[in-house]
C-alpha positions, 0 to 999 in steps of 0.5 A: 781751514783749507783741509779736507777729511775722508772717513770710512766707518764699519761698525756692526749696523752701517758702513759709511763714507764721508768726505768733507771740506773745512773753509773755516775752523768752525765747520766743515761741509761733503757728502756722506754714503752709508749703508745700514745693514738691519734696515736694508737701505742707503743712505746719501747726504750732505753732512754740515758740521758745526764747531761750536765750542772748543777749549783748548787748555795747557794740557787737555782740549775738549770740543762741542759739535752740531752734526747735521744731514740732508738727503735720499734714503734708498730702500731694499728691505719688504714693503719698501723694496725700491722705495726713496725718502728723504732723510734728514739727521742730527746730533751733537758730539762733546769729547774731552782728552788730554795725553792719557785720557779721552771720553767722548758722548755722542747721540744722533736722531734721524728721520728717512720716513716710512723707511727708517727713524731712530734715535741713538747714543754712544760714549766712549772711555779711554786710556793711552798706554804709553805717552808718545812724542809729536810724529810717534805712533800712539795707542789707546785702549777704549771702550764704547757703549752705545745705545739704541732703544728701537734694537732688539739688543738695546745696548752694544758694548765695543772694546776697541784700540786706537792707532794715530800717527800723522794724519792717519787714524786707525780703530779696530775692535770686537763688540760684545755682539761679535760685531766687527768695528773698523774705522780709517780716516786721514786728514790732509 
């Protein structure tokens, strides 16, 4: 509770910037910016998520999120060039990990009218290297597939590595589409 995350997500179809607020361990609440490259268009929000299962076990934890948006899509693309909608967006988010391996499913659904609507999915597998100490720098090799039927390549694969150490986390990989993936986020 009281702590305040920023995000920012580079992937082969969007960048994005999400800063959020937590009053409670079961949800945190901020505003997102993304852009969406294929579709030419902006999108601004505010994103709720929502905890709503965590189990913390001796050597493992696993979580269940509802992630949710509201807001403006903004258009540069053809016909739509100029044009706003509203957006809406959900979805959920389960990982599990202990201290040598992680998996995580995520899907989301969104709706931005005559702009944009898609559905998408992704999962992740990973392995830690090595098994660090508390305020170590720790690695993990993973790999990401994900999923979105409306593409023209339906299917993405993305190898990537982790780096966390303190508040900060980095993600830096190559998908099999040449598509750079960067993500930072930092929690204080």
């Amino acid at each position: 509770p009281g702590g305040i995350t920023a995000m920012a997500m580079n992937d082969g179809d969007k960048h994005s910037l999400h800063l959020h607020y937590s009053p409670t361990a079961k949800y945190s609440i901020g505003p997102r910016i993304q852009y969406n490259r294929g579709g030419d268009y902006t999108m601004g929000t505010v994103q709720l998520n929502n905890l709503i299962k965590r189990w913390n076990n001796p050597d493992s934890q696993a979580n269940f999120y509802i992630k949710s948006g509201l807001g403006v899509a903004y258009s540069n693309k053809g016909a739509f060039d100029h044009e706003s909608e509203a957006v809406a967006f959900t979805g959920i988010a389960l990982d599990w990990e202990d201290r040598r391996y992680f998996t995580s499913y995520e899907n989301h659904i969104m709706d931005a009218g005559d702009i944009d609507s898609h559905f998408r999915q992704s999962a992740r597998v990973g392995i830690a290297p090595y098994i660090g100490d508390y305020g170590d720098l720790h690695t993990w090799l993973m790999v990401e597939v994900e999923h979105e039927p409306k593409d023209d390549d339906t299917w993405t694969v993305t190898p990537l590595v982790r780096f966390f150490k303190g508040v900060h986390l980095m993600e830096t990989g190559i998908s099999d589409q040449g598509d750079v993936l960067f993500n930072y986020v930092v929690r204080y």
